[in-house]
N, C-alpha and C positions, 0 to 999 in steps of 0.2 A: 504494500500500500504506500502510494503518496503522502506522506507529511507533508512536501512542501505547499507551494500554490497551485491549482489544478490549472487555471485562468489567470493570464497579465495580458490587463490592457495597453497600449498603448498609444498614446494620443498625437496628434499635428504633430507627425513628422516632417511633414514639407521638405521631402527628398533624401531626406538624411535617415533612410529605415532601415538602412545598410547598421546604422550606429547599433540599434533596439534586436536586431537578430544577431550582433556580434556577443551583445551583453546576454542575451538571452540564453545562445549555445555554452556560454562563461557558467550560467547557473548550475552550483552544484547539485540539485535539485531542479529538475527541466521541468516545466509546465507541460500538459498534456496539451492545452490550447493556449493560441495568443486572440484577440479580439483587436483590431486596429481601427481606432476612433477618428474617422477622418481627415482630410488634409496632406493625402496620401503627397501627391505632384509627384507622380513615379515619371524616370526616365526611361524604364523596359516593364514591360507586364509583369504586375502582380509577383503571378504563380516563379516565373524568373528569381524577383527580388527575394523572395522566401524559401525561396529550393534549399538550400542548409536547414533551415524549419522542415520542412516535407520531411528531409533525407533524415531527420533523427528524431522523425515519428512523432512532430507535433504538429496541429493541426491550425489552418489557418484562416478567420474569419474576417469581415470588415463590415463599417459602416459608412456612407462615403461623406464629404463632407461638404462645406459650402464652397470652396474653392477646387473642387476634385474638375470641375467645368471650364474653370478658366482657359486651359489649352488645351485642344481638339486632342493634344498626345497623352494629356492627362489622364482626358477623358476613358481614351480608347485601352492605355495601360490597365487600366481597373477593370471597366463594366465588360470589356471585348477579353478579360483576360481567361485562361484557362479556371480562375478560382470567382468567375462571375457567381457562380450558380452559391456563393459563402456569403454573399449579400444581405445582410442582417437589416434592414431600412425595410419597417412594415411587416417583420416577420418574427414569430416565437421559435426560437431553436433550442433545445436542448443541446447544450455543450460539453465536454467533460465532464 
């Protein structure tokens, strides 16, 4: 059994998510899921940015935010991404 945290959210990255799945794989105690709280501004899709999360069995969720729109590549990294369908905005999911 897990002791540690099952769920870390993390909030307005705005590009820098790279930092949050470094820290993340660091934990001695890994989360089963992470939850990313908008303001993603990904330069490559999603599913891409979190592949080290995939690859050591944790699970990857979002919700998008108010600037996920601004740039058309923004856009398309998130909602076009392979982890579209982890879209948390209007939906009850059981997590972890």
């Amino acid at each position: 059994m897990n002791s540690g945290t099952d769920i870390v959210f993390v909030g307005d990255p705005h590009g820098r998510l790279a930092r949050a799945v470094e820290a993340i794989l660091r934990m001695t105690e890994r989360p089963k899921a992470i939850v990313l709280l908008g303001d993603h501004d990904l330069g490559v899709p999603l599913d891409l940015e979190v592949l080290p999360l995939a690859q050591a069995g944790i699970e990857t969720w979002w919700i998008p935010g108010n600037h996920d729109s601004d740039l058309s590549q923004w856009h398309q990294n998130l909602f076009a991404s392979n982890l579209a369908d982890r879209n948390l905005d209007a939906r009850v999911v059981e997590i972890a």
